[in-house]
C-alpha positions in Angstrom: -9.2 3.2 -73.2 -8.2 2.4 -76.6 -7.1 4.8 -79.1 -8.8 5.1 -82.7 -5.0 6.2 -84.2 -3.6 3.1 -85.1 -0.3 3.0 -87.5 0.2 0.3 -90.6 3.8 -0.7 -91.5 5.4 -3.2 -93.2 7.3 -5.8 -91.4 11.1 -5.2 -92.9 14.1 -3.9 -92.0 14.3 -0.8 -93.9 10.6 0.2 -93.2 11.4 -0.3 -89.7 14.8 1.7 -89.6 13.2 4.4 -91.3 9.3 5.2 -89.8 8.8 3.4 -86.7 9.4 5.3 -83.8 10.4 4.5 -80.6 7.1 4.4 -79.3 5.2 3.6 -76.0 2.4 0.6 -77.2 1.4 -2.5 -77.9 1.7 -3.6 -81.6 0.0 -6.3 -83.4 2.7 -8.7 -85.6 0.2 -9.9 -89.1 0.1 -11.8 -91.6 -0.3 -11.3 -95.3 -4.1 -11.6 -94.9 -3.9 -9.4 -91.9 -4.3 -12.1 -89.4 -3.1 -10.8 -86.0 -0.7 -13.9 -85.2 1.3 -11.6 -82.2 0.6 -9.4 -79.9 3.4 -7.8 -77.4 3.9 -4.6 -75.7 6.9 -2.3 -74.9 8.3 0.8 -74.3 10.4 0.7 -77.5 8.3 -0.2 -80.6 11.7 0.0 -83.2 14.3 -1.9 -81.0 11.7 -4.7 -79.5 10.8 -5.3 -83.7 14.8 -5.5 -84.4 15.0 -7.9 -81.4 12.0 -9.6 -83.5 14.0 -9.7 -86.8 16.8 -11.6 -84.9 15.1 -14.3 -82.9 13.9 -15.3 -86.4 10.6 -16.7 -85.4 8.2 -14.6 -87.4 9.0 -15.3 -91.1 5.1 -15.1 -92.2 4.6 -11.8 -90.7 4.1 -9.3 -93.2 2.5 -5.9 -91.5 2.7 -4.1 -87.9 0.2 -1.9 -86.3 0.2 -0.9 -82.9 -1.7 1.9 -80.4 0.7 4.1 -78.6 -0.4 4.1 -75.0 2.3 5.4 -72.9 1.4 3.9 -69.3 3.3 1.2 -68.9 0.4 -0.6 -66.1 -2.1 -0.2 -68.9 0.0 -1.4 -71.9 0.3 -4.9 -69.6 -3.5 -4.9 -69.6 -4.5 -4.3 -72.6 -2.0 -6.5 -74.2 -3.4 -9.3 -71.7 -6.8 -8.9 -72.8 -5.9 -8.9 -76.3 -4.4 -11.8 -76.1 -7.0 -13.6 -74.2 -10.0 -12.3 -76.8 -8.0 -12.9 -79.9 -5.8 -15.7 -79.6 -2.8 -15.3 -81.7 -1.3 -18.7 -82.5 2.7 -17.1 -82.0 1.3 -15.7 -78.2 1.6 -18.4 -76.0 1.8 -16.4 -72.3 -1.7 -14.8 -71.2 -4.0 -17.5 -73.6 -5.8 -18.4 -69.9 -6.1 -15.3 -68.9 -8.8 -13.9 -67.1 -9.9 -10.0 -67.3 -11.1 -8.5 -64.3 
């Protein structure tokens, strides 16, 4: 089950530091126009999207959202069939994935 709260941030440092928690979830990496082009999950929403900032791979991505869901079994799920349904062009694990 999928909750209806979902958070809107932008994607910088400061924004980052300062508002997102350390949240449960999987979060949705966008683009200007709101294209989702990532989807991940993690039991640490601020320090897996510092870990982002430093791999350097997601210069276009302008906005975060994400759904806290605090079960780690059903974060994997739900960021698989994410994945599978949407497609993001930066996810390249879980594409052939099947949901049961």
């Amino acid at each position: 089950m999928i909750p209806d709260v979902i958070e809107l941030y932008a994607f910088e440092k400061i924004t980052i530091k300062k508002y997102v928690s350390d949240t449960n979830c999987v979060y949705f990496l966008h683009s200007i126009n709101m294209d989702i082009k990532y989807i991940g999950q993690t039991n640490n929403l601020r320090l897996r999207l510092f870990s982002h900032f430093k791999e350097g791979l997601f210069e276009d991505i302008k906005f975060i959202t994400y759904i806290q869901i605090d079960d780690k079994q059903s974060r994997k799920k739900i960021e698989q069939e994410m994945i599978y349904r949407i497609k993001p062009e930066l996810n390249k694990r879980f594409i052939h994935y099947e949901p049961k």
